[in-house]
VEXDREN-2710 file (C-alpha; in Angstrom, 1 decimal):
% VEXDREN-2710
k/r/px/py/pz
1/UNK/53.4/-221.9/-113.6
2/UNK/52.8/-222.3/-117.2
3/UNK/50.9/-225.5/-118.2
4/UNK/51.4/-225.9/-121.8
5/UNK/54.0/-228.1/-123.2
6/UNK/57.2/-227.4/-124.1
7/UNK/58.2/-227.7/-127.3
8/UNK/61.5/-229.4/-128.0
9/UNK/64.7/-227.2/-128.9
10/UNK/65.1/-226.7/-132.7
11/UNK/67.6/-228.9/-134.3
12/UNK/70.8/-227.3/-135.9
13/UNK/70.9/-227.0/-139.2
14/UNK/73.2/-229.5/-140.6
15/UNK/73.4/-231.9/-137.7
16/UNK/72.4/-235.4/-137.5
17/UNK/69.3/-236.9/-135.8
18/UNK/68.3/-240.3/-134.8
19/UNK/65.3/-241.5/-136.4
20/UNK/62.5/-241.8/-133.7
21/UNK/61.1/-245.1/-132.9
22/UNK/57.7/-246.2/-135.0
23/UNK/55.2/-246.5/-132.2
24/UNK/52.0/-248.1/-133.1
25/UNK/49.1/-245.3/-132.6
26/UNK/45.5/-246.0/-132.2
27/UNK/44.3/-245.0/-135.5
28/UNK/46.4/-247.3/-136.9
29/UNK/46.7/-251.1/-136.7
30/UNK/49.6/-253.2/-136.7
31/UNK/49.8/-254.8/-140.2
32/UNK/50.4/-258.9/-139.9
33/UNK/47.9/-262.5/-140.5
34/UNK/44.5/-262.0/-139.9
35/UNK/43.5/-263.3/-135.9
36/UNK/40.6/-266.7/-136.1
37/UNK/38.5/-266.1/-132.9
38/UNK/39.0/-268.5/-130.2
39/UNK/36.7/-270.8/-128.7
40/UNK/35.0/-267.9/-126.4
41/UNK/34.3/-265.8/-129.3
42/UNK/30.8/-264.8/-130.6
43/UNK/30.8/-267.4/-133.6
44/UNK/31.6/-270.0/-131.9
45/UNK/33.6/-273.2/-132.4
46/UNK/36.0/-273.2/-134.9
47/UNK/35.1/-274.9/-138.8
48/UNK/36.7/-278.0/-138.4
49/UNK/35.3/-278.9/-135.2
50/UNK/31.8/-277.6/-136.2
51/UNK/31.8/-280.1/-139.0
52/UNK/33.1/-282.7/-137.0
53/UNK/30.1/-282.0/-134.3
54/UNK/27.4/-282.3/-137.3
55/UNK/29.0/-285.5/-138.4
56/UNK/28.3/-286.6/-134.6
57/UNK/24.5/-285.4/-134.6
58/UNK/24.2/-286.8/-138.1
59/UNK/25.6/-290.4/-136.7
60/UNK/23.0/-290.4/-133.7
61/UNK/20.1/-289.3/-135.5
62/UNK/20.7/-292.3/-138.4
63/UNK/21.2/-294.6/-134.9
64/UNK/18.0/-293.4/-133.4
65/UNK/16.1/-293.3/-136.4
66/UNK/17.2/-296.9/-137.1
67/UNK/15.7/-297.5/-133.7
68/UNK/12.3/-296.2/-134.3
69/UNK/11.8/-298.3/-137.6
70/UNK/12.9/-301.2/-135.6
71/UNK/10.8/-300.8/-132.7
72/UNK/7.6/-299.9/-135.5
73/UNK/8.8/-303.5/-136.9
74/UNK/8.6/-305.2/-133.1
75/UNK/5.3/-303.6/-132.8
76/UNK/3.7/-305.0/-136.0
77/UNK/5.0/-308.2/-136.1
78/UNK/3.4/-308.1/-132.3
79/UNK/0.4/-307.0/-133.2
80/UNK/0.0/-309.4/-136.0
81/UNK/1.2/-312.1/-133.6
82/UNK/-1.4/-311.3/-131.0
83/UNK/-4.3/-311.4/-133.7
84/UNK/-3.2/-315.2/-134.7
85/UNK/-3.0/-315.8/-130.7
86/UNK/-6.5/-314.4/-129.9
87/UNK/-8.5/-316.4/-132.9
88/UNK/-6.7/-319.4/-131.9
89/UNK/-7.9/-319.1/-128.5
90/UNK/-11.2/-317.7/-129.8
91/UNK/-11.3/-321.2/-131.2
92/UNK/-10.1/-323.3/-128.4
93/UNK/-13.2/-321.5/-126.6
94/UNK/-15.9/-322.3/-129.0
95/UNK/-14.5/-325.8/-128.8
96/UNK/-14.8/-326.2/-125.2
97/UNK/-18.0/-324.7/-125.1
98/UNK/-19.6/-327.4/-127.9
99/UNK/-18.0/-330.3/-126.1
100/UNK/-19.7/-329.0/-122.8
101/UNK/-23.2/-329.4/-124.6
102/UNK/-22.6/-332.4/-127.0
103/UNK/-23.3/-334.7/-123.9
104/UNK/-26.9/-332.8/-123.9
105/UNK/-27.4/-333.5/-127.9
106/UNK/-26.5/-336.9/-127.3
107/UNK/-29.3/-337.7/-124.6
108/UNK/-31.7/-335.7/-126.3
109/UNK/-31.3/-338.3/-129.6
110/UNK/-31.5/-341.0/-127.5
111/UNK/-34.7/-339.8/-125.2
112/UNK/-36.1/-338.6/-129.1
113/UNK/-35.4/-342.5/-129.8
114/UNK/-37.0/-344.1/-126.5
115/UNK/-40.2/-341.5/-127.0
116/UNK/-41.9/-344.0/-129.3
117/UNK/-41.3/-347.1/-127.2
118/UNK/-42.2/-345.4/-124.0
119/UNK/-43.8/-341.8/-124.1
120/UNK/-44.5/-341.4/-120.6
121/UNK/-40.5/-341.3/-120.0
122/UNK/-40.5/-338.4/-122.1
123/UNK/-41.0/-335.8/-120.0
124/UNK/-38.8/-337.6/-116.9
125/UNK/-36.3/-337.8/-119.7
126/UNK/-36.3/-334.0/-121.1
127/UNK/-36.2/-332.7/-117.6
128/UNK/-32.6/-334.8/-117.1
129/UNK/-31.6/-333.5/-120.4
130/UNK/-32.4/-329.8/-118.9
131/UNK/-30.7/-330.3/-115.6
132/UNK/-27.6/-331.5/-117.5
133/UNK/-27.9/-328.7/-119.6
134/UNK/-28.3/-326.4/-116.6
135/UNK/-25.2/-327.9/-115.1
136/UNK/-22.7/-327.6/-118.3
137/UNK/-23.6/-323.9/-118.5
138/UNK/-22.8/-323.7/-114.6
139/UNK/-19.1/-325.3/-115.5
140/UNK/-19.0/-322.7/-117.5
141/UNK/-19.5/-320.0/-115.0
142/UNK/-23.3/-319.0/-116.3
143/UNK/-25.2/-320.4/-113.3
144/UNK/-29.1/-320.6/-113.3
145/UNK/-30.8/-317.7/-111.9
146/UNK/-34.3/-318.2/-111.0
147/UNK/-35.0/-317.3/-107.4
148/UNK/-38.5/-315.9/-106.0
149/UNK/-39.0/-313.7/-103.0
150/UNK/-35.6/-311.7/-103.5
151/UNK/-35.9/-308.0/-103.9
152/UNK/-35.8/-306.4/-107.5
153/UNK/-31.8/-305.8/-108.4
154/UNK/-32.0/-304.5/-112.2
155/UNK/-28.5/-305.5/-113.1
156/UNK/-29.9/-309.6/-112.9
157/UNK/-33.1/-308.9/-113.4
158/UNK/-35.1/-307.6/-116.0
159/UNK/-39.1/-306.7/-115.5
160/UNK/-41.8/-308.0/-117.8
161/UNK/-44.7/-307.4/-115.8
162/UNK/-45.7/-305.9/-112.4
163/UNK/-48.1/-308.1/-110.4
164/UNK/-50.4/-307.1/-107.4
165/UNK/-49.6/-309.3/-104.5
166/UNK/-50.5/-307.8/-100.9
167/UNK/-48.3/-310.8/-99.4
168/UNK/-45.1/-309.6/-101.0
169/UNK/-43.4/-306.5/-100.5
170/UNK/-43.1/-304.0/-103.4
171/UNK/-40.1/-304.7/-105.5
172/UNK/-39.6/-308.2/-105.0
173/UNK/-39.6/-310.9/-107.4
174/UNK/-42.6/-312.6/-107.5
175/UNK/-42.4/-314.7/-110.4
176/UNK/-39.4/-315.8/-113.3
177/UNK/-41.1/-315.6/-116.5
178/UNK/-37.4/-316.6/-118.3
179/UNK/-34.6/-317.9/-116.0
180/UNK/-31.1/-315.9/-116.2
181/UNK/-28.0/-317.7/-116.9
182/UNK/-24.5/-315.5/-114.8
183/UNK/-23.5/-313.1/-112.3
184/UNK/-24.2/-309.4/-112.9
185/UNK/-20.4/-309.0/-113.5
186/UNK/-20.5/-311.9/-116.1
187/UNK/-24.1/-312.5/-117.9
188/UNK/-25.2/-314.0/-120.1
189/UNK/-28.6/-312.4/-120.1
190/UNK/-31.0/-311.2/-117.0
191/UNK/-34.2/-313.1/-115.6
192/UNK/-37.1/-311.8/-117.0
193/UNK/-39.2/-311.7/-114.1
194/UNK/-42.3/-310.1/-112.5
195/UNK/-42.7/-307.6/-109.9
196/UNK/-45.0/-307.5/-106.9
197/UNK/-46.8/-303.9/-106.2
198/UNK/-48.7/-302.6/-103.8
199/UNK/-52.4/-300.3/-104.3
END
């Protein structure tokens, strides 16, 4: 059996023939209006609705960048307002602190004026003037330290001299050269003290 194709009879000459249909073959394309890609293609959305994204992206970075200045604004005028609140209460502290210790001024003129009349008072009346001092710093929250016979604790204490004392143990305080005024955690400066030692 013969597999090549047949070839179609020869038409008569003179006789008429229907035109054969025009089928679209794969060299050639079917003329017409040039295709836009749709929203899956490679290029992605079309030109109108690119532009109308940008305009969107354009809108929220003006509202986000209006944001930002505004929030650097809040944080200045913040800052500036915390600078006035902090000398004001800066103030308000220095304040408190002289009126604590005016009292003392005021008996020290007045034992300065009594010192002529009576100068054995003196001393009775400096001592009052040092206790009162004492106890304005202590309403303060800087109370006296001047203990003997505790061991040596270098954040309250600080060592001027080391003394030979066989009664004592080594380390301790054995004598406050300078009393210290606050807790380690709030000071206003450390004893000076001395330290016993051992041979």
């Amino acid at each position: 059996m013969s597999t090549q194709p047949q070839q179609p009879d020869p038409v008569p000459e003179g006789a008429v023939t229907e035109p054969e249909p025009d089928l679209p073959t794969p060299e050639r394309e079917q003329p017409g209006p040039p295709q836009e890609p749709g929203p899956d293609a490679a290029g992605g959305p079309a030109i109108g609705e690119a532009d109308e994204l940008a305009a969107e992206q354009a809108a929220a970075l003006a509202e986000l960048e209006d944001r930002w200045r505004r929030a650097l604004a809040d944080l200045e005028n913040l800052r500036k307002r915390h600078a006035r609140e902090l000398e004001r209460e800066r103030a308000a502290e220095r304040a408190r602190t002289a009126v604590a210790l005016l009292p003392v001024v005021d008996n020290l003129e007045l034992a300065l004026s009594h010192a002529e009349a009576d100068p054995g008072s003196i001393v009775e009346g400096v001592r009052a003037i040092r206790d009162q001092a004492v106890d304005s710093l202590a309403r303060l929250g800087y109370e006296r330290e001047a203990e003997t016979g505790v061991p040596f604790d270098p954040a309250r204490h600080e060592v001027v001299g080391v003394v030979e004392d066989a009664e004592a143990e080594p380390g301790t305080v054995v004598q406050v050269l300078r009393p210290g005024y606050g807790k380690a955690d709030k000071q206003l400066r450390p004893a000076a003290v001395a330290v016993a030692k051992r041979e």
